[in-house]
Biopython code that builds the backbone (N, CA, C, O; Angstrom):
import numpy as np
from Bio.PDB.StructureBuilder import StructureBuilder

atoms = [
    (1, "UNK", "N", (55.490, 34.308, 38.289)),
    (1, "UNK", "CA", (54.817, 35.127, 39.278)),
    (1, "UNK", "C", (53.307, 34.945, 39.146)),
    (1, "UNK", "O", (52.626, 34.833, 38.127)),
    (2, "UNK", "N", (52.999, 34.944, 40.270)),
    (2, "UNK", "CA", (50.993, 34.600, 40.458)),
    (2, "UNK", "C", (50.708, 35.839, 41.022)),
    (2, "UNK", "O", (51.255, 36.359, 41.995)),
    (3, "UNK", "N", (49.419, 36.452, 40.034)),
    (3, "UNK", "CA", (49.316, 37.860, 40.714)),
    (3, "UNK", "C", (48.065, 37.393, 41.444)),
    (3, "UNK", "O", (47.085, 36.940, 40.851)),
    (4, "UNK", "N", (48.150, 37.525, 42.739)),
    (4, "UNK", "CA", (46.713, 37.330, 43.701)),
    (4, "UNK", "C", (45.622, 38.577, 43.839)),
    (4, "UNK", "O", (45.725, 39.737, 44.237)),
    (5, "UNK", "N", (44.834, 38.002, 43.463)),
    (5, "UNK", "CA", (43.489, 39.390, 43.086)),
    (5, "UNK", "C", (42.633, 39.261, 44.437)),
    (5, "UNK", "O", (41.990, 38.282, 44.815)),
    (6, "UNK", "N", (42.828, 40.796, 45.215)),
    (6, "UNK", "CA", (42.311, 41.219, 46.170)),
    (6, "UNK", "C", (40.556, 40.888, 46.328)),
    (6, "UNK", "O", (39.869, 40.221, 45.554)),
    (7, "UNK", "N", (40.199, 41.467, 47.364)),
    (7, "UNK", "CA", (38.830, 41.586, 47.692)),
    (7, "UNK", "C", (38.341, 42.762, 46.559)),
    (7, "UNK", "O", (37.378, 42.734, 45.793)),
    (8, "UNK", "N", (39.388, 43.809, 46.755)),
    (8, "UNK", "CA", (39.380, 45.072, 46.234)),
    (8, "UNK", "C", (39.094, 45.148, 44.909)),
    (8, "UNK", "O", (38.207, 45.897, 44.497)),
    (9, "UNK", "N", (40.033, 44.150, 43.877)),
    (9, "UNK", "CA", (40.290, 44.042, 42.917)),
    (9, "UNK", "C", (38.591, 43.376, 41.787)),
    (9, "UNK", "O", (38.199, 43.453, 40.623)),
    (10, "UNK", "N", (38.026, 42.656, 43.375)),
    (10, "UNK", "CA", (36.823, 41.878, 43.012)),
    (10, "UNK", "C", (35.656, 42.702, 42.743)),
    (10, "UNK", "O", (34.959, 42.557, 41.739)),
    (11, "UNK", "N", (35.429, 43.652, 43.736)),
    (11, "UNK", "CA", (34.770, 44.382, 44.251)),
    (11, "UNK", "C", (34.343, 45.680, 42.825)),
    (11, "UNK", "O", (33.300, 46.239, 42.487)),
    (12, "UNK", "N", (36.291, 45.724, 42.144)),
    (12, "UNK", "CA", (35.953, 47.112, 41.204)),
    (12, "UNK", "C", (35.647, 45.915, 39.555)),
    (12, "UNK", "O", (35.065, 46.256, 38.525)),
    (13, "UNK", "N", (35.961, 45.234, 39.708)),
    (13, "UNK", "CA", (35.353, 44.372, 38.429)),
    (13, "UNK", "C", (33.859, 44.000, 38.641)),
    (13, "UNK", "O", (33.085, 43.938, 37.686)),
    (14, "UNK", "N", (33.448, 43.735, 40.017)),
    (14, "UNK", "CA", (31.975, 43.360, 40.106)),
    (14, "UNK", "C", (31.259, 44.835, 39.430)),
    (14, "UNK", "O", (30.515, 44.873, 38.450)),
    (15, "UNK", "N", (31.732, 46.028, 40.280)),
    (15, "UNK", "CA", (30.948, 47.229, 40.015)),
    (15, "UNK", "C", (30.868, 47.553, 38.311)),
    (15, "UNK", "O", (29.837, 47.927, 37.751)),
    (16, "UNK", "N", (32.378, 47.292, 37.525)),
    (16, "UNK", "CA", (32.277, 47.866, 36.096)),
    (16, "UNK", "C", (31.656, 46.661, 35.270)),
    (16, "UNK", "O", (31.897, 46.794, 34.070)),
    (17, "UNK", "N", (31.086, 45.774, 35.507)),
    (17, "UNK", "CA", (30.780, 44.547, 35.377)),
    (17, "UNK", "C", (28.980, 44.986, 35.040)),
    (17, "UNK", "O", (28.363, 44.861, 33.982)),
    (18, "UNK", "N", (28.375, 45.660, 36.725)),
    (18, "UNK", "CA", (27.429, 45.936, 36.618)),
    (18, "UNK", "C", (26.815, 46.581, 36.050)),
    (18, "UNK", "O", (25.697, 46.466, 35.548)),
    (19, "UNK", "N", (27.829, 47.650, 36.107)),
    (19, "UNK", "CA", (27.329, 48.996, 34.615)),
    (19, "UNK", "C", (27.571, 48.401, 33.098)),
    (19, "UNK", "O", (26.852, 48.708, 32.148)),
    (20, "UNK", "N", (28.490, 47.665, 33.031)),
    (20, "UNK", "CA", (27.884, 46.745, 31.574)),
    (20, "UNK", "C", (27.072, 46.280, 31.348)),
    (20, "UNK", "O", (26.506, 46.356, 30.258)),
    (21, "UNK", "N", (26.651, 45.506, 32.473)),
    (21, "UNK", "CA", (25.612, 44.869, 32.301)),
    (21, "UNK", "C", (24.395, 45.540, 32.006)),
    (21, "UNK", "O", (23.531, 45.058, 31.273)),
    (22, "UNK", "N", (24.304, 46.789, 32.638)),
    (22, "UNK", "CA", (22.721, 47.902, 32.992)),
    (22, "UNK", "C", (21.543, 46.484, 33.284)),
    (22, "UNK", "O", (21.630, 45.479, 33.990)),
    (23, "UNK", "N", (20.664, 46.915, 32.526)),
    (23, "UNK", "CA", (18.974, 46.489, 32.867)),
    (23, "UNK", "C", (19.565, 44.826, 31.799)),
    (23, "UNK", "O", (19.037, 43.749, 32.073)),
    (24, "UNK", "N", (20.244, 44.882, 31.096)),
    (24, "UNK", "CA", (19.951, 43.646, 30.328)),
    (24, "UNK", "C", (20.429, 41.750, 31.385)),
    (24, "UNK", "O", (21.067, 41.308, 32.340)),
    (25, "UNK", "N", (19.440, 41.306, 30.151)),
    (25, "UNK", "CA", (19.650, 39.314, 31.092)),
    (25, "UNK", "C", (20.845, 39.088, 30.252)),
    (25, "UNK", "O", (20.848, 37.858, 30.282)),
    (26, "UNK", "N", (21.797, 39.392, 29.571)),
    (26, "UNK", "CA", (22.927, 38.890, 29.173)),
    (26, "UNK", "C", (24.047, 39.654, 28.816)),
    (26, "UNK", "O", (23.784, 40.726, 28.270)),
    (27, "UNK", "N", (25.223, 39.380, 28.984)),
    (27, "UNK", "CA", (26.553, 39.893, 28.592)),
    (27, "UNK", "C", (26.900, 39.413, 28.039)),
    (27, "UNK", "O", (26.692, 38.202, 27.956)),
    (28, "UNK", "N", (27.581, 40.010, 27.377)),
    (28, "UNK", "CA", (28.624, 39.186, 26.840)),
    (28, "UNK", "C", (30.044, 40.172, 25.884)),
    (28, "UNK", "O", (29.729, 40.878, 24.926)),
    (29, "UNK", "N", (30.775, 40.112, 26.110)),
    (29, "UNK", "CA", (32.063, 41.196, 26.011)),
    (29, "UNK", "C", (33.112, 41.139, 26.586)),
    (29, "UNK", "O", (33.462, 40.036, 27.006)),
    (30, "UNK", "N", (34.005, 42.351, 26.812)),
    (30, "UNK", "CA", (34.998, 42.667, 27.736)),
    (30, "UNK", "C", (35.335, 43.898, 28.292)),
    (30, "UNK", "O", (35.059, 44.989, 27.795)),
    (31, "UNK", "N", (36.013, 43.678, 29.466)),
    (31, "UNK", "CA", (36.068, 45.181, 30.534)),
    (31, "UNK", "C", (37.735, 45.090, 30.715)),
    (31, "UNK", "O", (38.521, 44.236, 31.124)),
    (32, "UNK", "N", (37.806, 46.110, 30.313)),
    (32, "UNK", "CA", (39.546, 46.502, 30.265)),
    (32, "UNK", "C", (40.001, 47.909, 31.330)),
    (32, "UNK", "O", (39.470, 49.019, 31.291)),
    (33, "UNK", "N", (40.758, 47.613, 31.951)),
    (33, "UNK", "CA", (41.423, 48.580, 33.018)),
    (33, "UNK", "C", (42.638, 48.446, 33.647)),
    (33, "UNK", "O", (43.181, 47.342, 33.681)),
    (34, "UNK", "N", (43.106, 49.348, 34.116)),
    (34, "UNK", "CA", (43.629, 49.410, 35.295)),
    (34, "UNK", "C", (43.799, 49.410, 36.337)),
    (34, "UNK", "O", (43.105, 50.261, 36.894)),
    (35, "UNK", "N", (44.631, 48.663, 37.220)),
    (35, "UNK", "CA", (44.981, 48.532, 38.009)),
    (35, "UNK", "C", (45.952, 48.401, 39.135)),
    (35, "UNK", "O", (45.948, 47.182, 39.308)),
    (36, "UNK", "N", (46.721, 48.867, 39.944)),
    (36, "UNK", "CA", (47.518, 48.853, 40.509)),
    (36, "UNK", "C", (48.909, 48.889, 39.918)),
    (36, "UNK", "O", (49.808, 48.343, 40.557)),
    (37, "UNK", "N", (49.232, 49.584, 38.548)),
    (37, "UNK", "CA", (49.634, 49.485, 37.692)),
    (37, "UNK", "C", (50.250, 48.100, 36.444)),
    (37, "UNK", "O", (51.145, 47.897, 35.624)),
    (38, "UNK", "N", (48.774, 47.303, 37.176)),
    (38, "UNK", "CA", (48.605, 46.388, 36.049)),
    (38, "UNK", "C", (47.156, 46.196, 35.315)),
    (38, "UNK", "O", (46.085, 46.517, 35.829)),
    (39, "UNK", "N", (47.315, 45.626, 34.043)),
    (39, "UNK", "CA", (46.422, 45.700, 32.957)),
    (39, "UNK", "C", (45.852, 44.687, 33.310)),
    (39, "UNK", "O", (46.519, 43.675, 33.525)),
    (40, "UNK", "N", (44.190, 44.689, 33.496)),
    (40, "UNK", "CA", (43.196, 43.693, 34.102)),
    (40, "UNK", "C", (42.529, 43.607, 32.502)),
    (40, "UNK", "O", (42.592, 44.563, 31.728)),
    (41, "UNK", "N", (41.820, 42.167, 32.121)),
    (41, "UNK", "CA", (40.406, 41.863, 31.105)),
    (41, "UNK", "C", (39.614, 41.364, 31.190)),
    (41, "UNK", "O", (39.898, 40.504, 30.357)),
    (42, "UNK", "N", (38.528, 41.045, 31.590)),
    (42, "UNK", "CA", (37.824, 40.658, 31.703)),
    (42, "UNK", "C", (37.126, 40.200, 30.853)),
    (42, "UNK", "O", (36.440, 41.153, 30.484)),
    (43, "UNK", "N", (36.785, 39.133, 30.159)),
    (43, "UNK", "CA", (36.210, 38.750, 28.790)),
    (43, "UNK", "C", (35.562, 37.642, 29.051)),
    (43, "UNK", "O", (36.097, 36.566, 29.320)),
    (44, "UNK", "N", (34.064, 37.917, 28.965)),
    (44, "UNK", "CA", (32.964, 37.001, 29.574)),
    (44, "UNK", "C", (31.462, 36.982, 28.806)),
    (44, "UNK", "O", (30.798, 37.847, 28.234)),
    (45, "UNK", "N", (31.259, 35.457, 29.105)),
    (45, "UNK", "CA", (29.797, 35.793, 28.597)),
    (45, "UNK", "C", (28.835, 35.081, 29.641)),
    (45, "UNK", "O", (28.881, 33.861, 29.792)),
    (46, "UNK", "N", (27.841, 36.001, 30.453)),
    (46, "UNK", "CA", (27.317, 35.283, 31.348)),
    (46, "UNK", "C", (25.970, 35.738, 31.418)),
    (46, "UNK", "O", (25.876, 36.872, 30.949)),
    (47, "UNK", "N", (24.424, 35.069, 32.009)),
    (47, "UNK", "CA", (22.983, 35.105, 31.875)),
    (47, "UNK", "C", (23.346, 35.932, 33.143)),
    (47, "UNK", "O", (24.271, 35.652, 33.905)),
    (48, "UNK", "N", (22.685, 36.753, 33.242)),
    (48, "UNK", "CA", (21.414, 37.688, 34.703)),
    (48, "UNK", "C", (20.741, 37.532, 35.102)),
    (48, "UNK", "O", (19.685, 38.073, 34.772)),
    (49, "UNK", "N", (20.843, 36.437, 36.405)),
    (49, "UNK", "CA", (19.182, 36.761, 36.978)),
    (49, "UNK", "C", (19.115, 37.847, 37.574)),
    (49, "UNK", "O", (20.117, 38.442, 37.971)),
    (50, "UNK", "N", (17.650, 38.363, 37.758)),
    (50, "UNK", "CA", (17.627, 39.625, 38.614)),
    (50, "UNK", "C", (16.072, 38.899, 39.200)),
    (50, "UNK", "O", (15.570, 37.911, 38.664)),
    (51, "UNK", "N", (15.538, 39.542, 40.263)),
    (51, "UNK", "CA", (14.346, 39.704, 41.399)),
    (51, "UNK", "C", (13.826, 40.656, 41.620)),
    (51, "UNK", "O", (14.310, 41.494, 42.380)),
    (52, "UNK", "N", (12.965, 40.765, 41.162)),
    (52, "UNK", "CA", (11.291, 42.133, 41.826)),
    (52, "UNK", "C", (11.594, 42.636, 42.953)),
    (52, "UNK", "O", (10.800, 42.051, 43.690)),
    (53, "UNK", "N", (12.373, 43.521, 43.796)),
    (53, "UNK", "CA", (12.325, 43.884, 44.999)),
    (53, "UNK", "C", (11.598, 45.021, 45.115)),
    (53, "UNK", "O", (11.799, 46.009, 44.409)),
    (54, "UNK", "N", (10.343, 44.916, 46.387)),
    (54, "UNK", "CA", (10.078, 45.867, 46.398)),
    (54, "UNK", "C", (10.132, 46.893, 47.524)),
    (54, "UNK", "O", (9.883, 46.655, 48.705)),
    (55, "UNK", "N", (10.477, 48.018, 47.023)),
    (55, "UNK", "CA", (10.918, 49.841, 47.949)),
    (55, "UNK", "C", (9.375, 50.500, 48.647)),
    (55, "UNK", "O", (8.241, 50.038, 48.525)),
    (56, "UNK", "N", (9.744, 51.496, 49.252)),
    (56, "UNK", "CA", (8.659, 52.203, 49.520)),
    (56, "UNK", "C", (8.704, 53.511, 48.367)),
    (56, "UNK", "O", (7.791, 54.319, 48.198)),
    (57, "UNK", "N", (9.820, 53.485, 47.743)),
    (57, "UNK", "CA", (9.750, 54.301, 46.230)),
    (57, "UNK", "C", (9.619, 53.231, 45.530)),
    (57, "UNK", "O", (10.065, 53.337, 44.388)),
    (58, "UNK", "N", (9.267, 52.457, 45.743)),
    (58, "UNK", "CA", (8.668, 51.549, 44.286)),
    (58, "UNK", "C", (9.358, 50.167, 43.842)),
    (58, "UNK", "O", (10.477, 49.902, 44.281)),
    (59, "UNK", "N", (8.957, 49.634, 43.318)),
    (59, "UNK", "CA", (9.420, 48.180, 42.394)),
    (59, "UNK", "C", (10.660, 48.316, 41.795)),
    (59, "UNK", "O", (10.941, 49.413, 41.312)),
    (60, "UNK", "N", (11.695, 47.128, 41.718)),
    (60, "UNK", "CA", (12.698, 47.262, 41.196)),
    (60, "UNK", "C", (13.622, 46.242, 40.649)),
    (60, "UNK", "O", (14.537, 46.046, 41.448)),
    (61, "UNK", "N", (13.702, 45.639, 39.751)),
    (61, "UNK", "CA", (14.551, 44.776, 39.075)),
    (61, "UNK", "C", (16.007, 44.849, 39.420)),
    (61, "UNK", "O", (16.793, 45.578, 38.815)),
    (62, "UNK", "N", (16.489, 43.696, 40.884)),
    (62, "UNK", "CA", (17.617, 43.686, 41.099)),
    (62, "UNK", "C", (18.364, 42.748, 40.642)),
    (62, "UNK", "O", (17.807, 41.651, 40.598)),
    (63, "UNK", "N", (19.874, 42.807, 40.138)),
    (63, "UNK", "CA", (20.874, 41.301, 39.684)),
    (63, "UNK", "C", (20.834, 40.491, 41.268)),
    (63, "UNK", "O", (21.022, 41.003, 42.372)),
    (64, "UNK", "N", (20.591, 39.382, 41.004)),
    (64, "UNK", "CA", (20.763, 38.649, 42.357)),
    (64, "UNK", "C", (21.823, 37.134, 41.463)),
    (64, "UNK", "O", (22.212, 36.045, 41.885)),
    (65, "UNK", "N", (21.878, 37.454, 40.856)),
    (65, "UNK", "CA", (23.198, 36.087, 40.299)),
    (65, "UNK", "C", (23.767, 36.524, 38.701)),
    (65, "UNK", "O", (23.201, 37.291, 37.922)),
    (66, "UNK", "N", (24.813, 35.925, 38.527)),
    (66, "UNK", "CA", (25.293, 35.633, 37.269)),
    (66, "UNK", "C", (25.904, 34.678, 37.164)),
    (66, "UNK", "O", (26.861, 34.347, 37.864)),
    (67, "UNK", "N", (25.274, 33.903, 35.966)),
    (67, "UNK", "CA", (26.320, 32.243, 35.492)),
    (67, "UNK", "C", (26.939, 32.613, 34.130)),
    (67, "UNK", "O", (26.458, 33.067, 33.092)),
    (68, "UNK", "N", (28.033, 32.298, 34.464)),
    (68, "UNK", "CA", (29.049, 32.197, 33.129)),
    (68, "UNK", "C", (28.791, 31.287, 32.450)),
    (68, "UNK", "O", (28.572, 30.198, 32.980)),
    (69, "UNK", "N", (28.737, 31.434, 31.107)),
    (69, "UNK", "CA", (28.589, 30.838, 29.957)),
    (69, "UNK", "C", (30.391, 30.368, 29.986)),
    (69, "UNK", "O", (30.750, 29.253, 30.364)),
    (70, "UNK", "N", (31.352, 31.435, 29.521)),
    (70, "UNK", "CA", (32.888, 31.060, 29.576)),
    (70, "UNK", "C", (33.231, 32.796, 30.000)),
    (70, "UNK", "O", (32.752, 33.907, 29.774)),
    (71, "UNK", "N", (34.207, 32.270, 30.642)),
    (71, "UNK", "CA", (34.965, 33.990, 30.781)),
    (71, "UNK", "C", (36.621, 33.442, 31.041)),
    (71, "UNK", "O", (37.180, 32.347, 31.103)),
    (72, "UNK", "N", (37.001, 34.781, 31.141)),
    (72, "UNK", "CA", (38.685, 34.938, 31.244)),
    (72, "UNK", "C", (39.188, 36.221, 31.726)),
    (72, "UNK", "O", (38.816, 37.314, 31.298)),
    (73, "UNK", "N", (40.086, 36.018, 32.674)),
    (73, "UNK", "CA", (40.445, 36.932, 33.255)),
    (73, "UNK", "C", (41.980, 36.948, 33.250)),
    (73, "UNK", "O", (42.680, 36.238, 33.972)),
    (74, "UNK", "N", (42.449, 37.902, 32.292)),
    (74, "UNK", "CA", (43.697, 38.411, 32.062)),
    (74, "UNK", "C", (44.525, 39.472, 33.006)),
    (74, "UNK", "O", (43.902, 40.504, 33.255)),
    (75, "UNK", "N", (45.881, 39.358, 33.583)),
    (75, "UNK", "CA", (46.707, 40.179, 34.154)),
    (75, "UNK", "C", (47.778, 40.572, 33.111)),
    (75, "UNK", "O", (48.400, 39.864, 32.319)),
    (76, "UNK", "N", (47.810, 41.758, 33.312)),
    (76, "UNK", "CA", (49.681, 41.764, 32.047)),
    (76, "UNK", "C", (50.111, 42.944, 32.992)),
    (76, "UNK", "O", (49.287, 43.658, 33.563)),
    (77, "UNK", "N", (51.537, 43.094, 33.112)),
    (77, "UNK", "CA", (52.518, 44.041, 33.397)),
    (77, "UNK", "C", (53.161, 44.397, 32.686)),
    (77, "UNK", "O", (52.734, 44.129, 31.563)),
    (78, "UNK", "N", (54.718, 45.292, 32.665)),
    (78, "UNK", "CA", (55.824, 45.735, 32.166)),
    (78, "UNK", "C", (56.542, 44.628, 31.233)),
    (78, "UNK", "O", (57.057, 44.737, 30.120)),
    (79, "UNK", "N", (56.421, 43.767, 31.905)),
    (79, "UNK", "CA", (56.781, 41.742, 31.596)),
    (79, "UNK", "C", (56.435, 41.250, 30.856)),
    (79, "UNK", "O", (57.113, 40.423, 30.245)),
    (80, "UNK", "N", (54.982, 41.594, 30.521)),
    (80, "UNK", "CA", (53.811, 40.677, 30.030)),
    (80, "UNK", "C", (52.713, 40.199, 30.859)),
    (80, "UNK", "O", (52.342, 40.709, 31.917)),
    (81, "UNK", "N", (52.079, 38.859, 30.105)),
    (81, "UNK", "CA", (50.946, 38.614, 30.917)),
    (81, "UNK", "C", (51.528, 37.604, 31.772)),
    (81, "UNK", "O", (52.669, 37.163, 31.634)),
    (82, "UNK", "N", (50.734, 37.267, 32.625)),
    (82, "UNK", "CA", (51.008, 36.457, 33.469)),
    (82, "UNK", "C", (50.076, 36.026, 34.578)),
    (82, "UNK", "O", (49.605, 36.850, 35.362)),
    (83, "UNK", "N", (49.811, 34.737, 34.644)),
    (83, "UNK", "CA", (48.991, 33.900, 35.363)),
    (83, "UNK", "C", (48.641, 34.841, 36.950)),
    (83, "UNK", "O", (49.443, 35.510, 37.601)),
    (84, "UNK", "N", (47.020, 34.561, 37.260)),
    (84, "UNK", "CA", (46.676, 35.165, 38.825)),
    (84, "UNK", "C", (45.797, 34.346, 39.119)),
    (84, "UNK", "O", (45.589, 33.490, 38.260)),
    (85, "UNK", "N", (44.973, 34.281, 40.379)),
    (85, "UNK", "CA", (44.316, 33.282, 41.145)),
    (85, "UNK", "C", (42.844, 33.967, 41.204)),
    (85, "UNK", "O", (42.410, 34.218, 42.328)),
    (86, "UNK", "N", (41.948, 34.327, 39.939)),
    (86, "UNK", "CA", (40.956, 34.994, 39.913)),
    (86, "UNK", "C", (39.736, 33.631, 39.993)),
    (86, "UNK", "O", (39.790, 32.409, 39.847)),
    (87, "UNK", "N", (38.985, 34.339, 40.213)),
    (87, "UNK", "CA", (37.916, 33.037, 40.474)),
    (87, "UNK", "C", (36.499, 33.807, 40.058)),
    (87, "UNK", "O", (36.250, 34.966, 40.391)),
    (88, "UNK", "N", (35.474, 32.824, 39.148)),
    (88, "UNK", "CA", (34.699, 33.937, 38.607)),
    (88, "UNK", "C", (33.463, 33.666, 40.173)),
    (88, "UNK", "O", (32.623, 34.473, 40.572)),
    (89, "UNK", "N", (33.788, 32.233, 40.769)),
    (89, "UNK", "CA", (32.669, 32.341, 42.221)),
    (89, "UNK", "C", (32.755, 33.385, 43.262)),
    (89, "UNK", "O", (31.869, 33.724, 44.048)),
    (90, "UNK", "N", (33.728, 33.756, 43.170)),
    (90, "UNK", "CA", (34.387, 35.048, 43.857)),
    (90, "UNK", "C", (33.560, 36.275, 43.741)),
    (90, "UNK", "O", (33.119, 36.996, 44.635)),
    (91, "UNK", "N", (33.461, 36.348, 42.647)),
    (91, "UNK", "CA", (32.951, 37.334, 41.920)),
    (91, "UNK", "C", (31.316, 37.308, 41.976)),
    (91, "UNK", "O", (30.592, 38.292, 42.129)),
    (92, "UNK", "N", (30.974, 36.167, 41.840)),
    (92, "UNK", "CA", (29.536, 36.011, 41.729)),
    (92, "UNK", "C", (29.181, 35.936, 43.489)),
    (92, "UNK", "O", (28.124, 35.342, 43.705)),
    (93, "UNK", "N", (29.615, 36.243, 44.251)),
    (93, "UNK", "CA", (29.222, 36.113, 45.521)),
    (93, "UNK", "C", (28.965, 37.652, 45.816)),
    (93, "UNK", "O", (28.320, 37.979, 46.812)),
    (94, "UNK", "N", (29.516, 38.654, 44.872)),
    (94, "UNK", "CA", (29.268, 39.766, 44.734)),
    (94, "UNK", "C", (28.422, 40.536, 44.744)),
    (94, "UNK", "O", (28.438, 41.614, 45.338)),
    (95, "UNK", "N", (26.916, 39.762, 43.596)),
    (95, "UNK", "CA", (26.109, 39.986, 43.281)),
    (95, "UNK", "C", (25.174, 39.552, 43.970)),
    (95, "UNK", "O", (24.009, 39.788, 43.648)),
]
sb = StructureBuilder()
sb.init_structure("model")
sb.init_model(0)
sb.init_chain("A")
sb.init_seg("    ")
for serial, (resi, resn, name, xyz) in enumerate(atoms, 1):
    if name == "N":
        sb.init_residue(resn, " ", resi, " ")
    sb.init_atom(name, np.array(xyz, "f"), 0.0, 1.0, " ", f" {name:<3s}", serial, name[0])
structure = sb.get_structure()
């Protein structure tokens, strides 16, 4: 079985992704959750760029990319683990 990872699925790994990340230029770790009652991991190490944007409240250091160093993205069920069609460009189109 190939578990196919939604827009959705992209969308809540980009966001818990970001709050790992906070203010820093590098990651490197893993993000563990749930999902759809399957077990997602995320285990990555990737650089931050971010860009000066500026507000009419002020200056602000935004992520505008991330390159993976290596990552991995784990599915497991009731079954076990088992292979899905995650893509980390997917992901980085996010940002």
């Amino acid at each position: 079985m190939m578990y196919s990872v939604t827009t959705e699925l992209y969308e809540e790994v980009a966001s818990r992704l970001r709050d790992a990340i906070g203010g820093g230029s590098y990651f490197s770790g893993s993000l563990s959750f749930e999902w759809a009652g399957i077990e997602c991991r995320l285990t990555a190490s990737v650089i931050v760029y971010r860009e000066r944007v500026s507000y009419p409240e002020g200056d602000r250091d935004e992520l505008t990319d991330l390159v993976p160093v290596w990552w991995e993205f784990h599915t497991t069920g009731p079954e076990g683990e088992f292979p899905n069609d995650f893509s980390f460009s997917e992901l980085r189109a996010l940002f």
